[in-house]
C-alpha positions in Angstrom: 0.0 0.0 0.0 3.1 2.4 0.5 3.9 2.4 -3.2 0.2 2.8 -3.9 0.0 5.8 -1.5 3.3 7.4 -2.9 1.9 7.1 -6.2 -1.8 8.8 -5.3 0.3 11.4 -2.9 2.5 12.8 -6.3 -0.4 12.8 -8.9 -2.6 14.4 -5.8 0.2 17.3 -5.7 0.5 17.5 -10.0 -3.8 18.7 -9.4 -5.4 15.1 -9.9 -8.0 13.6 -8.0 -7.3 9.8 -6.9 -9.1 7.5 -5.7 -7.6 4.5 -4.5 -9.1 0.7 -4.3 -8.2 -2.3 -2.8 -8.5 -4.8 -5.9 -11.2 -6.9 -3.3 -13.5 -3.7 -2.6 -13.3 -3.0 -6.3 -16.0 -3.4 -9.3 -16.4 -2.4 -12.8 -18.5 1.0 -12.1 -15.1 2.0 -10.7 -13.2 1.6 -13.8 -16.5 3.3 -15.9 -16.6 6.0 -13.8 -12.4 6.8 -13.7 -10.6 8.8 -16.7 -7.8 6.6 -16.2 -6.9 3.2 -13.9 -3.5 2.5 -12.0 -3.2 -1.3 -11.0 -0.7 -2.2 -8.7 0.3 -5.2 -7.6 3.2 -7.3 -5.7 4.1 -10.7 -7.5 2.9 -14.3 -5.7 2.9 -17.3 -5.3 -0.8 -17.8 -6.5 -1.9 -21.5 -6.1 1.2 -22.7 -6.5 2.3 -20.3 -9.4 4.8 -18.2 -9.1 4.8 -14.5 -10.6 1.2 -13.9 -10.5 -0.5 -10.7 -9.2 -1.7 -10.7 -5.4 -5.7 -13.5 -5.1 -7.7 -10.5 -4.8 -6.3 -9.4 -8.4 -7.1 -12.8 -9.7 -10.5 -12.7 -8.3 -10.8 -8.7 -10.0 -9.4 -10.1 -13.6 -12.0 -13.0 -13.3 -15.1 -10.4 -12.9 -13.8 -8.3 -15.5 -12.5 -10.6 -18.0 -15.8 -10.0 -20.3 -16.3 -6.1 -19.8 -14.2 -3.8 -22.1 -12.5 -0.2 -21.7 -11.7 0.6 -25.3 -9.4 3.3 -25.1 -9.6 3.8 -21.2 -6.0 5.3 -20.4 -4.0 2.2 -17.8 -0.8 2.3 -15.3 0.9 -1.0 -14.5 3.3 -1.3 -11.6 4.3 -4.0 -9.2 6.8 -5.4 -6.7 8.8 -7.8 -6.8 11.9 -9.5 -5.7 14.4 -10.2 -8.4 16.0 -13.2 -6.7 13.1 -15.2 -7.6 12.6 -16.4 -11.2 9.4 -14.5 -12.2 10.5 -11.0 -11.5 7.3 -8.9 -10.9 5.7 -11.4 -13.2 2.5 -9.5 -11.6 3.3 -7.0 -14.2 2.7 -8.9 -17.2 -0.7 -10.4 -15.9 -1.7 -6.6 -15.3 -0.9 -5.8 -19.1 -2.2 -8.8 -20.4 -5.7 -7.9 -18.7 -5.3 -4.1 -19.7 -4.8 -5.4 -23.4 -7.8 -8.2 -23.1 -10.2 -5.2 -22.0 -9.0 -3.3 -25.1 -7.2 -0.8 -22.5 -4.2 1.8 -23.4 -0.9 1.6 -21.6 0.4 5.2 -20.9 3.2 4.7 -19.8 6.2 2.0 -19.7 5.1 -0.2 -17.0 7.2 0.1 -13.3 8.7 -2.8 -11.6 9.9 -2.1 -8.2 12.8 -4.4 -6.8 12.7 -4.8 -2.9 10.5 -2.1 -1.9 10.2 -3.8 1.5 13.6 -2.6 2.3 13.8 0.4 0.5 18.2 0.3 -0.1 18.0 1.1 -4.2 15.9 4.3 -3.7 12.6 2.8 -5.2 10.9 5.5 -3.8 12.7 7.9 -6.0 11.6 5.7 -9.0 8.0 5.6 -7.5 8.0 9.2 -7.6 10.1 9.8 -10.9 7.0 7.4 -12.5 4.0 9.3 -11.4 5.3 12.6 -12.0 5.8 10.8 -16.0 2.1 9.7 -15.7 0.6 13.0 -14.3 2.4 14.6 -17.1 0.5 12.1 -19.5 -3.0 12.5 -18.1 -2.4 16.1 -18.6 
């Protein structure tokens, strides 16, 4: 939720309104009612695949899976740890379900490397990438 919040906090300062969603308390009114969507994720273990976006995601991409956001403007980031072999594989499964719902990626996606022990300045990259998407949205 910290990397969620630092994102919401910078495009709050840039003049945008956010609203932020757990991906459980979430439904497809939100996305309707939003100019754009930012889905962030960590990467998990998800029934015994690795890489995959947090169960609550899973459960969100599973109600959504028929609806469609043609042209709807999408963030992707997610956390991750690259020791393991699927490095924020969350990421891709976010694109992958901005691309089925006919979605538009904004900006590269952000994969964040240890944010649990912030060492390699992700929050610096947190707040280098929102300042790039609030500069997108306008």
């Amino acid at each position: 939720m910290i990397a969620a919040q630092t994102v919401s906090d910078e495009l709050t300062k840039k003049g945008h309104q956010v609203t932020m969603k757990e991906a459980r308390m979430t439904v497809v009114e939100d996305f309707n009612a939003s100019q754009a969507v930012i889905l962030g994720s960590p990467s998990w273990d998800y029934e015994g695949r690795e890489g995959m976006p947090h169960e609550d995601f899973v459960v969100l991409i599973e109600k959504l899976k028929s609806a469609a956001f043609e042209g709807k403007q999408f963030a992707v980031f997610g956390l991750g740890d690259s020791t393991f072999p699927h490095f924020c594989g969350a990421v891709t499964h976010l694109e992958e379900f901005v691309a089925a719902v006919k979605g538009t990626l904004v900006v590269p996606s952000l994969k964040i490397d240890k944010y649990f022990n912030d060492q390699t300045g992700n929050t610096a990259k947190i707040t280098e990438w929102a300042d790039s998407l609030a500069s997108t949205f306008g």
